[in-house]
Steps between C-alpha positions, in 0.01 A plus 500: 500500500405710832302769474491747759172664529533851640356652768207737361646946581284640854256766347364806711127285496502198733241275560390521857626744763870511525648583895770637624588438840140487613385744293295511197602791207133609547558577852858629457371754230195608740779566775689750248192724454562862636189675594519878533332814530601802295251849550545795245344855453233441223636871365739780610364757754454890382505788710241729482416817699111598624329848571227291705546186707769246405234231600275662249695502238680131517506310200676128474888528445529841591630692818268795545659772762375831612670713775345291770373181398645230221296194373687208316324258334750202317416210327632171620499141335612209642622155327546188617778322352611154450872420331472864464184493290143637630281255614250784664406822532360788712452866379344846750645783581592681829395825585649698750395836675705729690441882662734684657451766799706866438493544892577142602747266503283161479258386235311212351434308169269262412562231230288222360644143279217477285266250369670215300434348190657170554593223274604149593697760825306383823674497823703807455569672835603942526755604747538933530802687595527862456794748611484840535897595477709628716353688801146410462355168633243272353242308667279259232160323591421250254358138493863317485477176309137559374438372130466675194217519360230736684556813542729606806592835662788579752596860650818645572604750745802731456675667772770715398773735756668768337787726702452889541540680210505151300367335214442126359424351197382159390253291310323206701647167354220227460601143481185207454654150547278217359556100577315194454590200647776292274605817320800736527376827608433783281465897572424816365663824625435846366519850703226826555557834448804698660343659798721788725456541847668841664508712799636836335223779567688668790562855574773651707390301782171319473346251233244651265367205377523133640695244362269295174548366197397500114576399147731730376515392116106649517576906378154686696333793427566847598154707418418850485158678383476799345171596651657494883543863554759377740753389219341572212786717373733236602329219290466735183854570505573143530222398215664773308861355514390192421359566213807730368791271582527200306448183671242683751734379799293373792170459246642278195824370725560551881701729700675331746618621888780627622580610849808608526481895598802613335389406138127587597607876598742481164239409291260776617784755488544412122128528458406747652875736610423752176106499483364833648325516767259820580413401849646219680290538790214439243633309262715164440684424180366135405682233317421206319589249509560513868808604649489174740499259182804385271361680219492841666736787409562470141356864353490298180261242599326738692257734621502788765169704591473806754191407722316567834720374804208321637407311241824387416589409868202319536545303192863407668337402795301257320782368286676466825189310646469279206865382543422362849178324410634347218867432695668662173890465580769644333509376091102333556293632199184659486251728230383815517084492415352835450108556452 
């Protein structure tokens, strides 16, 4: 009798190194590896709003913003990845400072990729962008291509061009690129504060204020004392109505501007059309909360006082004064301090 003896079943183990046209599986399988580069926030960024300087005040993941000046600190981390799993990794944050000029159109920032703590992640290069949106140009000096690691710092210069009687708005938009050699690219992007530019402080004919630019979201402070003799019935009226109505509008919550005349003069007339006056060559009747602010001329929400004409046009003056140094436009908040 013949017996056949069969052939023994291929297994996934071989004995030796099995090719395949040329190649060997080891060296097919190293081919297949992807190596990327993936970079995250290490935590979400919070806005927060200063009474001193923003650069003061910064504090890691947080945006801090007065009316002038905004620091942003955010926490980075990048990974190196093979097949999509992280072979290295470098965390550091970047820390960015920006002021802005109320009677100018151009301004600066400074920003600095901090130190590093690196794990198996040499050889990673930065690469900055920034854009300032539309009508304001961006010029960035930075060490292009430099490692990561130390400590770098870059600058940024903003130029912005606003028509007559115009305004713009926009946050700087930050994009860091990182590489290393064999690796797909990875990149972080994240934007500043909104910051408005605007050239509308004219009078009938003539500017009175140049062009500049702020952070609107920051609300400022309007102050008054009681012990100027100059306004010092003005600011106890005010301290007065802010303690009766409920909310104390422009202390507890801002009053915000409003500049069209028609409602201003029909918010005064409600105020103050049926208050007595003995002497208007003397005396003003004075409103709060302003006539010139959205929550003017409601006689339920608030207060009317007769006082000396001087002292209540000179605390309009200053209001008036503190709108242009602070570029308050129409529906910008602000509070109301009285000491």
């Amino acid at each position: 009798m013949r017996i056949n003896t069969p052939r023994k079943a291929v297994t996934g183990t071989a004995v030796g190194t099995l090719v395949l046209s040329g190649i060997s599986i080891a060296a097919a399988q190293a081919a297949s590896a992807e190596y990327s580069i993936s970079v995250t926030q290490t935590a979400p960024v919070k806005s927060v709003y200063a009474s001193t300087s923003a650069a003061a005040s910064c504090k890691l993941n947080t945006i801090t913003v007065t009316r002038t000046s905004m620091c942003l600190d955010v926490g980075a981390r990048v990974d190196l990845l093979k097949n999509g799993k992280p072979v290295g990794s470098a965390t550091f944050d970047i820390k960015h400072s920006m002021t802005l000029k109320t009677s100018k159109l151009k301004w600066g920032e400074s920003f600095t990729v901090g130190k590093a703590k690196l794990v198996n992640a040499g050889g990673i290069h930065i690469n900055v962008t920034v854009g300032g949106g539309k009508g304001v140009k961006t010029a960035v000096k930075f060490d292009q291509g430099s490692t990561l690691g130390p400590a770098r710092k870059g600058t940024v210069g903003y130029a912005a061009s606003v028509a007559k009687k115009k305004q713009l708005a926009s946050p700087a938009s930050y994009r860091f690129t990182f590489t290393k050699a064999g690796y797909t690219p990875g990149e972080i992007t994240y934007k500043s504060a909104k910051y408005r530019c605007d050239d509308k402080f004219w009078g009938p004919t003539k500017r009175t204020k140049n062009p500049g630019c702020v952070f609107p979201s920051f609300p400022p402070v309007f102050t008054l004392s009681r012990s100027d003799s100059k306004v010092d019935e003005s600011a106890r009226h005010i301290l007065d109505a802010q303690r009766k109505i409920t909310g104390h509008p422009g202390a507890s919550t801002p009053l915000h501007r409003i500049t069209d005349e028609t409602t201003i003069n029909t918010h005064r007339r409600t105020m103050c059309g049926n208050v007595h006056n003995p002497d208007p060559k003397k005396y003003d009747c004075d409103e709060y909360p302003f006539a010139a602010s959205k929550e003017g001329g409601n006689p339920a929400r608030g207060s009317t006082r007769i006082i000396s004409r001087s002292d209540n046009r000179t605390a309009g003056a200053r209001l008036g004064g503190f709108y242009k140094t602070q570029r308050l436009l129409d529906g910008d908040g602000y509070y109301v301090r009285i000491k």
